[in-house]
VOGU-3710 file (C-alpha; in Angstrom, 3 decimals, decimal comma):
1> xxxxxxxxxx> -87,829/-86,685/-39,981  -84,498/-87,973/-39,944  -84,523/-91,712/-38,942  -81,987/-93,729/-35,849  -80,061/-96,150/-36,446  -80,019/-99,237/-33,984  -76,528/-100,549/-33,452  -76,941/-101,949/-30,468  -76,121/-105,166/-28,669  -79,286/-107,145/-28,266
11> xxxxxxxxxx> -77,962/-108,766/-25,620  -79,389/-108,378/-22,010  -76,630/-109,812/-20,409  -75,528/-106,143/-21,956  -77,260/-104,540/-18,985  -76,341/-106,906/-16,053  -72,635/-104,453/-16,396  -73,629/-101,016/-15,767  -70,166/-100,194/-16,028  -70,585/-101,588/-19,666
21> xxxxxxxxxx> -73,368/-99,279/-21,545  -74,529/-99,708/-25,187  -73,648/-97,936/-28,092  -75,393/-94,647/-29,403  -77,826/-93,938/-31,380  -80,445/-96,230/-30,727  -83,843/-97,015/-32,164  -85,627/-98,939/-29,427  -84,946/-100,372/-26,093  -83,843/-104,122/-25,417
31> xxxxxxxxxx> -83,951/-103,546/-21,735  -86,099/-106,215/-19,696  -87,624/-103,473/-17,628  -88,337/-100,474/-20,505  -91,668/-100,718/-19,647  -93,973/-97,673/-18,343  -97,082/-97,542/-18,497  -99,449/-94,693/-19,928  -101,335/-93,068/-17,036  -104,834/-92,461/-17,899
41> xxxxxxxxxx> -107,643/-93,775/-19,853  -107,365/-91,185/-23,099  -104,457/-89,724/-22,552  -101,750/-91,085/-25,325  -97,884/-90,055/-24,511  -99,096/-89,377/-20,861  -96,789/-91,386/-18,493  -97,113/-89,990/-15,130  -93,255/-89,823/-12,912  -94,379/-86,812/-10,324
51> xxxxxxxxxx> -96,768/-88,881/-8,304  -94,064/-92,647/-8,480  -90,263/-91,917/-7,254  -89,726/-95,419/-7,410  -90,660/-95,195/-11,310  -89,174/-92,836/-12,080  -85,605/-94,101/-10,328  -86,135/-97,168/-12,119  -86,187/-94,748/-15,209  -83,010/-92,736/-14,404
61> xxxxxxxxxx> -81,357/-96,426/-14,219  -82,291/-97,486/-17,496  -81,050/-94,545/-18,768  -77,584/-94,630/-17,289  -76,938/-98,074/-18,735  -77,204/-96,291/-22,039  -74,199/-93,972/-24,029  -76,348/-91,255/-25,681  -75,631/-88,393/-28,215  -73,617/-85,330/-27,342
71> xxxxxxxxxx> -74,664/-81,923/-27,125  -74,336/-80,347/-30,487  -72,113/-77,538/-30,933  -74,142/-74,667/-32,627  -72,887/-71,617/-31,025  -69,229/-71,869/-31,362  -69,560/-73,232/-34,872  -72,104/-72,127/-37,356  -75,517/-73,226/-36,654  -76,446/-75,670/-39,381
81> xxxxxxxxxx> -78,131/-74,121/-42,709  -80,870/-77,105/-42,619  -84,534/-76,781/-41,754  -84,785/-78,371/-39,176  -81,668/-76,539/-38,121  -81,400/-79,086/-34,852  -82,414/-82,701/-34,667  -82,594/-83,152/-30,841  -80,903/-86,612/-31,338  -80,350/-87,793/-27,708
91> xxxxxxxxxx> -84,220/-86,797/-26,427  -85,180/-88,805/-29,163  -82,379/-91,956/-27,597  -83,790/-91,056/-24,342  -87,366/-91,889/-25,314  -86,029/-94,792/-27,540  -84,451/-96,048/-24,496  -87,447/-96,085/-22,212  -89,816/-98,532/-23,857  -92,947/-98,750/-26,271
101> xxxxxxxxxx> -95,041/-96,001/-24,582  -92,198/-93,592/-25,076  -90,168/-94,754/-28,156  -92,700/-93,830/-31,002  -93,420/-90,252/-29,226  -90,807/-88,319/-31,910  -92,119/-89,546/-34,557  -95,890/-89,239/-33,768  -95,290/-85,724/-32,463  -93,395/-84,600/-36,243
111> xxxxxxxxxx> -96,574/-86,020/-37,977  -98,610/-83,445/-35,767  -95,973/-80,872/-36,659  -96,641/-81,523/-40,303  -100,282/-81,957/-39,414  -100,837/-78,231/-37,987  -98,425/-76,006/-38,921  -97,269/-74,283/-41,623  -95,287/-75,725/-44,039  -92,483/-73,056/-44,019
121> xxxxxxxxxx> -92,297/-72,982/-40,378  -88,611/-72,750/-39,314  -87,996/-75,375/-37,722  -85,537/-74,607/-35,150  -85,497/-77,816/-33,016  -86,879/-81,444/-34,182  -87,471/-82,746/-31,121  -88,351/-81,724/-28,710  -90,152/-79,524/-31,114  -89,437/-76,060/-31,646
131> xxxxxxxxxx> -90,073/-73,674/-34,713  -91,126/-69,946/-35,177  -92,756/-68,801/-38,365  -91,161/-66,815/-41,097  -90,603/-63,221/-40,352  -92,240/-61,600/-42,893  -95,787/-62,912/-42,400  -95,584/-62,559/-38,492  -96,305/-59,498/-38,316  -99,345/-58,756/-40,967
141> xxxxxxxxxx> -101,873/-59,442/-38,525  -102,089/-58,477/-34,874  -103,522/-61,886/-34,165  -101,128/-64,752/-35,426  -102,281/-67,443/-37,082  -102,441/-70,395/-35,570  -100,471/-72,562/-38,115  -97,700/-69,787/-37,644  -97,965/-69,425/-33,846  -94,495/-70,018/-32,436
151> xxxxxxxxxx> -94,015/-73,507/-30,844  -91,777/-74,303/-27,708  -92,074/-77,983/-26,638  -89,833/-78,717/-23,531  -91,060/-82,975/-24,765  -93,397/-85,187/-26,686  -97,146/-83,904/-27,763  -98,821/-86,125/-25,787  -102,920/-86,387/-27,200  -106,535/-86,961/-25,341
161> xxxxxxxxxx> -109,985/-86,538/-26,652  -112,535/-83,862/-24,808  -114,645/-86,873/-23,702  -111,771/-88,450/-22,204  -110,523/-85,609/-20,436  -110,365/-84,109/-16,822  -108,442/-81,777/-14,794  -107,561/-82,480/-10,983  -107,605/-79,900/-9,084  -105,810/-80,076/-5,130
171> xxxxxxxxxx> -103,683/-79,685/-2,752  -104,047/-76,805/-0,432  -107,339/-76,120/-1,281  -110,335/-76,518/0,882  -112,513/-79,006/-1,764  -110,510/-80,897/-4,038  -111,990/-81,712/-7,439  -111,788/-83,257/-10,826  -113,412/-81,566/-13,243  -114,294/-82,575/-16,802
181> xxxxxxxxxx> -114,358/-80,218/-20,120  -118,222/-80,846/-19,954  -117,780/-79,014/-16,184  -115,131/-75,859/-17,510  -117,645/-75,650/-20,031  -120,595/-75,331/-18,120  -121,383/-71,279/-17,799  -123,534/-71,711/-15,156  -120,249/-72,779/-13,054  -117,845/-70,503/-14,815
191> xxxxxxxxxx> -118,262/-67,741/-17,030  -116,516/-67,565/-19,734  -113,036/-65,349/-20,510  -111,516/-64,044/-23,455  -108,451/-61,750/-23,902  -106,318/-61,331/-26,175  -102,421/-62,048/-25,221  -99,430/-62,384/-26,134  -96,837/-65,521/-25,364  -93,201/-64,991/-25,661
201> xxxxxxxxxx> -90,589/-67,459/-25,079  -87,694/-66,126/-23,468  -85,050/-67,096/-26,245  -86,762/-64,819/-28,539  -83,815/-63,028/-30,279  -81,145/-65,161/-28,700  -79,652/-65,749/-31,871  -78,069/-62,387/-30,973  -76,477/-63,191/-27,798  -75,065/-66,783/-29,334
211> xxxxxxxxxx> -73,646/-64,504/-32,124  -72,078/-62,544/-29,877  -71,369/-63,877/-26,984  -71,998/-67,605/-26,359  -73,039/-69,148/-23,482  -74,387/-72,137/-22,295  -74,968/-75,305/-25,414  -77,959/-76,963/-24,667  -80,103/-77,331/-27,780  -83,553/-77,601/-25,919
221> xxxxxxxxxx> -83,286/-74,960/-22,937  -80,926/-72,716/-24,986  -82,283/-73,361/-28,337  -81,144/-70,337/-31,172  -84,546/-68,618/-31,515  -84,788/-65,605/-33,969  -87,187/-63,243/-33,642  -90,801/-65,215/-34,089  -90,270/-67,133/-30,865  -93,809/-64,685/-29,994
231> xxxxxxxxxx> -98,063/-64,591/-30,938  -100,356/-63,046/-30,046  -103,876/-64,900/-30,062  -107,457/-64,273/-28,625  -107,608/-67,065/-25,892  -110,905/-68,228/-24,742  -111,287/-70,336/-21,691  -112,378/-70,207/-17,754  -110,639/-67,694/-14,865  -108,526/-70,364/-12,603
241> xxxxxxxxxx> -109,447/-68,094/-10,147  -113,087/-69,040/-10,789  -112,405/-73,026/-10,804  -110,317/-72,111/-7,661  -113,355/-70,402/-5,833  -115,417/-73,435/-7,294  -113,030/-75,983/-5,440  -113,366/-73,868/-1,866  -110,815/-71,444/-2,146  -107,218/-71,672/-0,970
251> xxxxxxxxxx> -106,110/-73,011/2,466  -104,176/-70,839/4,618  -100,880/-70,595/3,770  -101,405/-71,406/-0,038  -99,760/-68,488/-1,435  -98,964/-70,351/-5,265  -100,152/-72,426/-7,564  -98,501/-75,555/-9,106  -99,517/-76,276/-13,037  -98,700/-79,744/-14,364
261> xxxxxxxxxx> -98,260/-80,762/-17,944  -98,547/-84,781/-18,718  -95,822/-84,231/-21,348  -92,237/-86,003/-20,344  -89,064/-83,808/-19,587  -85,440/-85,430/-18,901  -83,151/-82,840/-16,938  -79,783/-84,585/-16,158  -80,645/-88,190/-16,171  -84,100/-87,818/-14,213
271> xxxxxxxxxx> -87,695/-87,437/-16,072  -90,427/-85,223/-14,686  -93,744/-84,382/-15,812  -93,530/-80,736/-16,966  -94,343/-78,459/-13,839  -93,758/-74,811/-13,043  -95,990/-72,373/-10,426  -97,259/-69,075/-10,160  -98,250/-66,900/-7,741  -101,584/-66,305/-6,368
281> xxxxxxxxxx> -101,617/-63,014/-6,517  -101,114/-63,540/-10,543  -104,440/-65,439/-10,455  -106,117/-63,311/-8,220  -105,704/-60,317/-10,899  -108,077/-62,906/-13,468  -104,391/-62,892/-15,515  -104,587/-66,749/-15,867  -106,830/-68,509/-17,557  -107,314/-72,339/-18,893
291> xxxxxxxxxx> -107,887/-72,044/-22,407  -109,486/-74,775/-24,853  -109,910/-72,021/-27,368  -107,190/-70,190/-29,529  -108,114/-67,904/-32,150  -111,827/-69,040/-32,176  -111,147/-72,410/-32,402  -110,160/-75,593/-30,774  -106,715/-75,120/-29,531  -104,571/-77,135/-31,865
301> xxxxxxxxxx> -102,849/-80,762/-30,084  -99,919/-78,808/-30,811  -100,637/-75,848/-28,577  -101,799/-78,049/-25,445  -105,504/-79,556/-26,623  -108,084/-80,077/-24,847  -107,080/-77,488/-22,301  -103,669/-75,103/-21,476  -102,986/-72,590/-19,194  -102,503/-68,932/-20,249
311> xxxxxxxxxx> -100,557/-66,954/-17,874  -100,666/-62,953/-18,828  -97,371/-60,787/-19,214  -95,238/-63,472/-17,978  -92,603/-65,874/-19,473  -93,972/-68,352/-22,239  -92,773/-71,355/-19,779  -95,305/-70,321/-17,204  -98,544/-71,091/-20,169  -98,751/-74,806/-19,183
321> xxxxxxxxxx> -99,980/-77,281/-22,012  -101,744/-80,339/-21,587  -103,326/-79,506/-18,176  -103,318/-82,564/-15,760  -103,068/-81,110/-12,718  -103,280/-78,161/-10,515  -101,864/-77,361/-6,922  -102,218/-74,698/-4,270  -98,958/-74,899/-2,703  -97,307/-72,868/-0,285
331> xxxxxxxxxx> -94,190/-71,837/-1,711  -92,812/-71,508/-5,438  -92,788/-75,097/-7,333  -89,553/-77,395/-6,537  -90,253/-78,917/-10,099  -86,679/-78,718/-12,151  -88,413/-76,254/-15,062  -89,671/-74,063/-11,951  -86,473/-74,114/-9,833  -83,376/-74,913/-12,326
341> xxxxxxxxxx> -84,356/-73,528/-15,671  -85,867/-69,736/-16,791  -82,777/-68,647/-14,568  -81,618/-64,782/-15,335  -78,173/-64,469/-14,175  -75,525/-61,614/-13,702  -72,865/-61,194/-17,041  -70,159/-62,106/-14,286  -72,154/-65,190/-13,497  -71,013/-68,364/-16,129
351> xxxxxxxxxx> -70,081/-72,015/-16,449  -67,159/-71,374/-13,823  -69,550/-69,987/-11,221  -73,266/-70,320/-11,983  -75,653/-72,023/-9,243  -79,267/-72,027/-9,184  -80,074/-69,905/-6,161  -77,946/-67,418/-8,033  -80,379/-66,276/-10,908  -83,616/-65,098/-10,306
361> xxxxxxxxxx> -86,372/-66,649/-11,729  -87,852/-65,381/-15,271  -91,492/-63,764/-14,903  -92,755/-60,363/-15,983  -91,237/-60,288/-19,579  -89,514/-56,980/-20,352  -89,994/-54,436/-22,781  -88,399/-55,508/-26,218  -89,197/-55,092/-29,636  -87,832/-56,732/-33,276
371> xxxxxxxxxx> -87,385/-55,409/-37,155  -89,210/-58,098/-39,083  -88,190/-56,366/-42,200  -85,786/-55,620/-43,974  -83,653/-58,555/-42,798  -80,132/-58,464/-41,880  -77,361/-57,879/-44,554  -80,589/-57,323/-46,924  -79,588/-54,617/-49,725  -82,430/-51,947/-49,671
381> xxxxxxxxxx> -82,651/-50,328/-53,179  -84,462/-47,017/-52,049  -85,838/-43,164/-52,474  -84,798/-41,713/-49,789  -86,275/-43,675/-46,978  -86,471/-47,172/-45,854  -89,193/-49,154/-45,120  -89,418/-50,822/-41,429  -91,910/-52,890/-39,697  -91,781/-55,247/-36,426
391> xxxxxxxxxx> -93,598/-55,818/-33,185  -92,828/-54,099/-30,084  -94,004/-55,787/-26,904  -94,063/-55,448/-23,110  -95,281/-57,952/-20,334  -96,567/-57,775/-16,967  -99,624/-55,588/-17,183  -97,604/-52,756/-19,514  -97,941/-52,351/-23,119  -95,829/-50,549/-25,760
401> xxxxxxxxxx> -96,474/-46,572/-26,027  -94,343/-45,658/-28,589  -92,118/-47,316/-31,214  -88,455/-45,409/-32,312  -86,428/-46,538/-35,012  -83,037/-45,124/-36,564  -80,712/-45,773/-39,419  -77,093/-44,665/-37,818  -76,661/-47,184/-35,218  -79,033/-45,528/-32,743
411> xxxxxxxxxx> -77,813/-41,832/-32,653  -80,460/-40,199/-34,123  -84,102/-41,801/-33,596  -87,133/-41,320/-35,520  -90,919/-42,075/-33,834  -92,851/-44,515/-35,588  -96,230/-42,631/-36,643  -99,119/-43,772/-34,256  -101,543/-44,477/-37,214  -98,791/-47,195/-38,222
421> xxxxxxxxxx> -99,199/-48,503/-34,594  -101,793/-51,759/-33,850  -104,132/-51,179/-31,423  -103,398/-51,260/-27,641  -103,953/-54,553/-25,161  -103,499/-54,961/-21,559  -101,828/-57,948/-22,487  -100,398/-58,161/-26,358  -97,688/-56,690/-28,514  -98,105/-54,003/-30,913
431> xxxxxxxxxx> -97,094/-54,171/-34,926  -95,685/-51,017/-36,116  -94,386/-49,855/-39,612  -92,754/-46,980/-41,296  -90,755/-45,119/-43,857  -87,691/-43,996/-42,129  -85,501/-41,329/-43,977  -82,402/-42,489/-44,987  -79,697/-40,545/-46,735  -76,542/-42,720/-46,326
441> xxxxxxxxxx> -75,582/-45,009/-48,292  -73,337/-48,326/-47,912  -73,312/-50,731/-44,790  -75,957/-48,723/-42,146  -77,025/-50,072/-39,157  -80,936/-49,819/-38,462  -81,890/-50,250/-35,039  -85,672/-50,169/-32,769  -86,492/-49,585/-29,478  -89,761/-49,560/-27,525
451> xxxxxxxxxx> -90,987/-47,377/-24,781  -93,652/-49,007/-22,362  -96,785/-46,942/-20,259  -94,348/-47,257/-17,718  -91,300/-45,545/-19,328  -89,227/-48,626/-19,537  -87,365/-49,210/-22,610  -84,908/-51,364/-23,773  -80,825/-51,716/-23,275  -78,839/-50,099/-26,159
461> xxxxxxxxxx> -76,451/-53,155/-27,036  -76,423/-56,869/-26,218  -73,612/-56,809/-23,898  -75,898/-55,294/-21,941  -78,593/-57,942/-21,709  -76,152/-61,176/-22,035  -76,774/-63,608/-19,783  -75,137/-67,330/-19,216  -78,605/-69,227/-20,139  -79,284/-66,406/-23,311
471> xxxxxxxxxx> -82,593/-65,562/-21,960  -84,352/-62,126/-22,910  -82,190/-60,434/-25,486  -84,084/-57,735/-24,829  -81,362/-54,518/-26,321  -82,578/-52,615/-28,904  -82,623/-54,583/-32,022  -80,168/-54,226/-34,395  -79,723/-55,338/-38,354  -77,510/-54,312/-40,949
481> xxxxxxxxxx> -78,410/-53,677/-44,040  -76,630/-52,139/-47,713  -78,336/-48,594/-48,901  -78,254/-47,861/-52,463  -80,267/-44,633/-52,177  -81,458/-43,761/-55,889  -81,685/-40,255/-55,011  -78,002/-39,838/-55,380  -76,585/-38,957/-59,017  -73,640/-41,380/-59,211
491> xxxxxxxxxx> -76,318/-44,371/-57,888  -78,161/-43,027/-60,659  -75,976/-43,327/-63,154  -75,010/-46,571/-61,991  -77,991/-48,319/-61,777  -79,010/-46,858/-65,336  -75,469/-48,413/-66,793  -76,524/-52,160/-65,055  -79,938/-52,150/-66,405  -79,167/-51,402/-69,742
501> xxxxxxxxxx> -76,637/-54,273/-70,035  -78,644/-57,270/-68,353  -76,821/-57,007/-65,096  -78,113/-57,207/-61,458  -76,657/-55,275/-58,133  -76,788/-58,503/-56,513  -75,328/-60,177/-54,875  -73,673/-57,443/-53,409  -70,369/-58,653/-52,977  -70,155/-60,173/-56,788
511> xxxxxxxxxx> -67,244/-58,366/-58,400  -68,586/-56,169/-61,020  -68,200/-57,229/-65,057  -67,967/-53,952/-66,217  -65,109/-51,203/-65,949  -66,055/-49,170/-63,093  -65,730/-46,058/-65,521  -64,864/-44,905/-68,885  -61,332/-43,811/-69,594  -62,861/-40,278/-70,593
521> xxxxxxxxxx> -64,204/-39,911/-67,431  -61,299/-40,896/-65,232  -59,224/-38,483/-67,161  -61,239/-35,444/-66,684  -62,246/-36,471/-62,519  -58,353/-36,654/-62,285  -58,250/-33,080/-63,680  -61,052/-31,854/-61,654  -59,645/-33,472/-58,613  -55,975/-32,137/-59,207
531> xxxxxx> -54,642/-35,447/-59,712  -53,544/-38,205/-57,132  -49,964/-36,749/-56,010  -49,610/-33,392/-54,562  -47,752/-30,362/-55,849  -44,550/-30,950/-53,637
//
């Protein structure tokens, strides 16, 4: 992980100026009062702001006496060809800048990085870590590994043992508790759920829209996911419903409830625990559970250990890790994450207009599907058809029906064959596959859509689905590709001619070494073809 360079004043006299703020980058804090304590007994990375304004304004000041890194540029320039592609260098000055419980945070989280996931994971983001897993390998299995489940990290993996653990449960509910993993556990107080779903961030894809049409630059909320921001994985955990019941029920009036991560998340000069809501009619329906499971086994530090939520159908954001608390509240969560970010706004709506009460929030994810393979501006030697495969997904209680590709830009559409379908969940995506006929040859244009129980399906181009933040590309999915179609007799003849001397089609745009054709043959196509100038 790239390393920071301190070059700044030690000096505290340095701070006594606000006016007069230290250089950038930084590696550590000289300030007298960088000091915050970690919350709980267990808990590492855990420093609790939602419950101490005070601390936290004392926070925000610290931070203002500091110059920190610019936004990167990615979207107007290229994005970098570097794995990772973004380092996240000013939430790694902002920890710096807060003191020793915050400052090492980076760099312990990138050792669990390296510790649980794969090592060709893309890593999109440094820190706050982000990073999908490569395309071709997402979608072999309907359940995704969990050293290739996509991660989205809004801040530091903070880290607490089972023993060490428990979960507060309160506000408007009629018998607030704190319950240990020993007490989730217990069966004779909850029974045990397991479902299989599917998370999605909502950037999935939004390397399109950034392609296309930018939008807003910052490299955490607006990160340039591909298409593996999604997994699918059996989670195994309690009904909060259940541990709801357990704690008395809801108060009237309590019509949502308030999820807190311990994890630490700076939105414009303020930090926050991470915190978002849902509504109570979500947990009602048993569609959210707290998960210590994933896959069959102890969800990974990475993925929220010892205990996450799993919200069904809805936005990744929503699937709180590192559980520390839980709310009945009355209305939807004023937390930043719940109320400024995961925004869907109108195309019309941008940086010269855009206000929070003017996007609705991000819940139900819609219908949307991806081509895994082949990959864009891939050249597709073939017979006749093309291979395809992808996942097709839809959230909120829907799942994909049917699966159509085509290989003309979306004018004529082929069904993927239901035996090359996964099976159906409630709650998860479907992998499909199959051999699409293709006659053309040159620069083609494959595209997929998805059709839902309900009938939805997908917008037919991007413009469609752009939006300011880049959430939910969700317009049919489109990737250009080169057919050389063997089939034909000139291909043929061509390919024969390359082979024979040692020479490869690739890459495509390398100038062939070799006369295009004989003189023999020119003479007599000229012939055939009446020559180039006509007859008067």
């Amino acid at each position: 992980m790239p390393t920071l360079v301190d070059r700044r004043d030690k000096h505290d006299a340095k701070f006594e100026d606000k006016k007069d703020k230290t250089d950038i980058p930084l590696q550590e804090s000289n300030h007298p009062d960088a000091y915050f304590a970690e919350e709980v007994k267990g808990w590492h990375g855990y420093v609790e702001w939602e419950k101490y304004p005070e601390k936290r304004k004392k926070a925000a000041e610290i931070l203002t006496q500091y110059k920190f890194a610019e936004e990167p540029e990615f979207q107007l320039q290229p994005i970098p060809d570097t794995n990772p592609r973004l380092e996240g260098v000013r939430w790694k000055q902002y920890h710096a800048a807060l003191g020793p419980t915050l400052k090492d945070v980076p760099a312990e989280s990138w050792e669990i990085v390296k510790e649980e996931k794969a090592e060709d994971m893309i890593h999109v983001l440094d820190f706050p870590y982000n990073g999908e897993p490569p395309r071709d390998r997402l979608v072999q299995t309907t359940l995704t590994r969990n050293e290739d489940h996509f991660v989205r990290n809004h801040g530091g993996i903070p880290t607490c043992s089972e023993e060490d653990y428990f979960l507060e449960i309160g506000g408007m509910v009629n018998n607030p508790k704190r319950l240990t993993m020993k007490d989730l556990k217990n069966e004779d107080l909850f029974p045990r759920q397991s479902n299989i779903v599917t998370l999605q961030c909502s950037g999935t894809r939004r390397i399109e829209q950034i392609n296309e049409y930018p939008g807003d630059g910052d490299e955490l909320i607006n990160a340039p996911w591909g298409e593996g921001a999604i997994g699918t994985a059996r989670w195994t955990g309690v009904s909060l419903k259940k541990v709801i019941k357990y704690c008395g029920g809801l108060k009237e009036g309590a019509k949502h409830i308030e999820l807190m991560g311990v994890d630490t998340y700076f939105k414009k000069g303020h930090l926050y625990n991470y915190v978002v809501s849902v509504p109570w009619r979500k947990v009602r329906s048993h569609e959210v559970i707290l998960a210590w499971e994933m896959n069959g086994k102890p969800i990974p530090k990475i993925h929220g250990h010892p205990l996450r939520a799993v919200v069904f159908g809805y936005i990744g954001a929503r699937s709180v890790k590192w559980l520390g608390r839980i709310d009945a509240i009355a209305e939807p969560s004023n937390a930043p994450v719940q109320k400024k970010e995961y925004l869907y706004y109108t195309p019309q709506t941008g940086k010269h207009n855009a206000t929070y009460s003017s996007g609705f929030s991000i819940q139900d994810m819609p219908v949307s599907s991806a081509i895994m393979g082949p990959v864009e501006k891939s050249v597709i030697v073939h017979d006749g058809s093309i291979k395809m495969n992808g996942w097709a997904y839809s959230g909120g209680g829907h799942w994909p029906e049917r699966v159509e590709v085509s290989v003309d830009g979306g004018n004529v559409w082929y069904e993927t064959p239901y035996e090359q379908l996964s099976e159906k969940y409630y709650y998860a995506w479907r992998t499909w596959a199959i051999d699409v006929p293709c006659d053309a040859e040159g620069w083609i244009e494959l595209v997929c859509r998805c059709w839902d129980n309900a009938l939805n399906t997908q917008p037919t181009f991007i413009r469609s689905a752009w939006n300011w933040d880049l959430h939910v590309t969700s317009s049919c999915h489109r990737v250009k590709v080169y057919s050389v179609n063997k089939t034909k007799p000139a291909t043929i003849k061509r390919l024969k001619a390359l082979e024979e001397k040692g020479l490869s089609l690739l890459p495509i745009t390398k100038p062939l070494p070799i006369d295009l054709e004989g003189d023999d043959d020119y003479d007599l196509q000229m012939q055939q073809r009446k020559g180039r100038d006509p007859e008067e």
